[in-house]
GUVOVEX-758436 format. One line per field, with one value per residue (C-alpha): residue in one letter; y, z, x. Coordinates in nm, 3 decimals, padded with zeros to 5 digits, m for minus. Layout:
N
type	A	...;
y	Y	...;
z	Z	...;
x	X	...;
***
This chain:
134
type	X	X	X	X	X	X	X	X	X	X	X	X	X	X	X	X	X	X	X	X	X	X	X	X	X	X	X	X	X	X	X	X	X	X	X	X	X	X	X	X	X	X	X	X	X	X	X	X	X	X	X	X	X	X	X	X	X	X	X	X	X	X	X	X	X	X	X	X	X	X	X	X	X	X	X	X	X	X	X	X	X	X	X	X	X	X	X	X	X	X	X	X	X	X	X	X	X	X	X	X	X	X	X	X	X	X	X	X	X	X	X	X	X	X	X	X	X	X	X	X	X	X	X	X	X	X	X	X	X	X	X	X	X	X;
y	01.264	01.605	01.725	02.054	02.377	02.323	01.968	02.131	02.391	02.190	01.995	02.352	02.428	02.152	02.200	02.580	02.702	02.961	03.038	03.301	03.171	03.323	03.116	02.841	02.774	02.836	02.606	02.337	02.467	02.338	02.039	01.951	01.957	01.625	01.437	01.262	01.140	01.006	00.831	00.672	00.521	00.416	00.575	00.580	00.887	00.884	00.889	01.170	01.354	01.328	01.449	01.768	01.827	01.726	01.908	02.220	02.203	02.191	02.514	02.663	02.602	02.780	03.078	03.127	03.407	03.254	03.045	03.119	02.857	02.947	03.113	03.270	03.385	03.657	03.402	03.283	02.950	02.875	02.638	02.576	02.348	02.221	02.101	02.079	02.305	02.369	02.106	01.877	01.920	01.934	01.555	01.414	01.597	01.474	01.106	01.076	01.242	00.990	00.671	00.849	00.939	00.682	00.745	01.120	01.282	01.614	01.570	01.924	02.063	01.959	02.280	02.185	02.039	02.341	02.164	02.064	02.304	02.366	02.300	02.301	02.136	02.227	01.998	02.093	01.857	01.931	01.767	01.471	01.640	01.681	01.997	02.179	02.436	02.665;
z	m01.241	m01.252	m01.472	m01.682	m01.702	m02.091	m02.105	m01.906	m02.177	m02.488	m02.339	m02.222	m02.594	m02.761	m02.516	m02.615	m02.255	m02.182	m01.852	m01.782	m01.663	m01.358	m01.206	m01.366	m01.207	m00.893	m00.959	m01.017	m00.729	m00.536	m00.679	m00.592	m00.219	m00.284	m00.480	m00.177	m00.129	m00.536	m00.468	m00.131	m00.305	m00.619	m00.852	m01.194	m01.407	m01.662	m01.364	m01.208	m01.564	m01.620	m01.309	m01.346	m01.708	m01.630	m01.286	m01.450	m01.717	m01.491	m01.298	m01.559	m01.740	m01.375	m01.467	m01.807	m01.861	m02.234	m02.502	m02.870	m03.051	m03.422	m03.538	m03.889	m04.133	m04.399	m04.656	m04.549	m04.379	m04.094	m03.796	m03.513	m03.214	m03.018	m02.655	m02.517	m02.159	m01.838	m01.667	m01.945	m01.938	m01.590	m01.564	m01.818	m01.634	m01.337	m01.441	m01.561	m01.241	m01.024	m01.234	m01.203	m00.826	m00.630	m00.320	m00.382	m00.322	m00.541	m00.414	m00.218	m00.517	m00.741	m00.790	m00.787	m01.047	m01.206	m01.306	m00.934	m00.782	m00.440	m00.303	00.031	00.161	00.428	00.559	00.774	01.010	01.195	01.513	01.688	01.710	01.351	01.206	01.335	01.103	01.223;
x	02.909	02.861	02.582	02.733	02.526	02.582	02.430	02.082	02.113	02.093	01.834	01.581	01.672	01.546	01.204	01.195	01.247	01.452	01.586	01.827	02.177	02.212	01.891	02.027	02.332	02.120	01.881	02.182	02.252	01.987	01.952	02.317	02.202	02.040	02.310	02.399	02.048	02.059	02.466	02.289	01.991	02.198	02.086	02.337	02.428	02.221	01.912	02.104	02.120	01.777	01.642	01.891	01.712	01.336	01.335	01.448	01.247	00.948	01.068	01.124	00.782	00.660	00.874	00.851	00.555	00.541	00.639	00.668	00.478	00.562	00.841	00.912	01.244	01.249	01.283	00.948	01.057	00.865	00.858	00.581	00.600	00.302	00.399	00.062	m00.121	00.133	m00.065	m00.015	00.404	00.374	00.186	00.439	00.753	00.618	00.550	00.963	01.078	00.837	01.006	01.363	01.366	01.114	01.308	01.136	01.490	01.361	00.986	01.027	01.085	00.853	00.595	00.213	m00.017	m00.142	m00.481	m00.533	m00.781	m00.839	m01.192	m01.391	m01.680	m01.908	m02.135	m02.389	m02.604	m02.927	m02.787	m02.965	m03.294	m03.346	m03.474	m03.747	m04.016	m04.233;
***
């Protein structure tokens, strides 16, 4: 099964991301590259489907320099949607794509946790003669 460019569409709609068309169909694209790896490890449609949607809705939550998170008509209707931090999306996106693709066919892909900081450690040891204070 092919997943359609419209299908990935309605879905970044209904998630209020928007990502321009152009890197879309390159980003289905690039995903195609491992369909072979999905059909080899048997994975069914619907799997293949949603790893199309979630994977590209995790890119494009890296893209996207913001979101609109209320939105408001003349005639004074009004709407708001709450969808929680980056690193928040990015843990739940990450936790469907994990249970979709165990064989990790994608895993390249996948950008960093956002939440996961880098850190260092030096340790430092007075050698086998212990310090010495004058």
């Amino acid at each position: 099964m092919a997943v359609t460019i419209e299908e990935v569409q309605e879905y970044l709609e209904g998630q209020q991301i928007e990502i321009p068309e152009s890197m879309l169909i390159r980003l289905m694209a690039r995903i195609a590259k491992y369909e072979q790896c999905f059909i080899d490890h048997g994975y069914d449609e619907n799997d293949i489907y949603f790893i199309y949607c979630y994977l590209i809705a995790m890119l494009g939550l890296f893209g996207a320099d913001g979101r609109i998170k209320s939105q408001g008509a003349p005639n004074s209707a009004s709407r708001s949607f709450q969808f929680g931090t980056l690193g928040e999306r990015w843990k739940s996106l990450n936790a469907l794509l994990l249970q979709l693709d165990p064989e990790g066919c994608v895993s390249s892909l996948i950008p960093a946790d956002p939440d996961q900081k880098d850190s260092c450690a030096l340790f430092v040891s007075p050698g086998p003669g212990g310090c010495v204070f004058e």
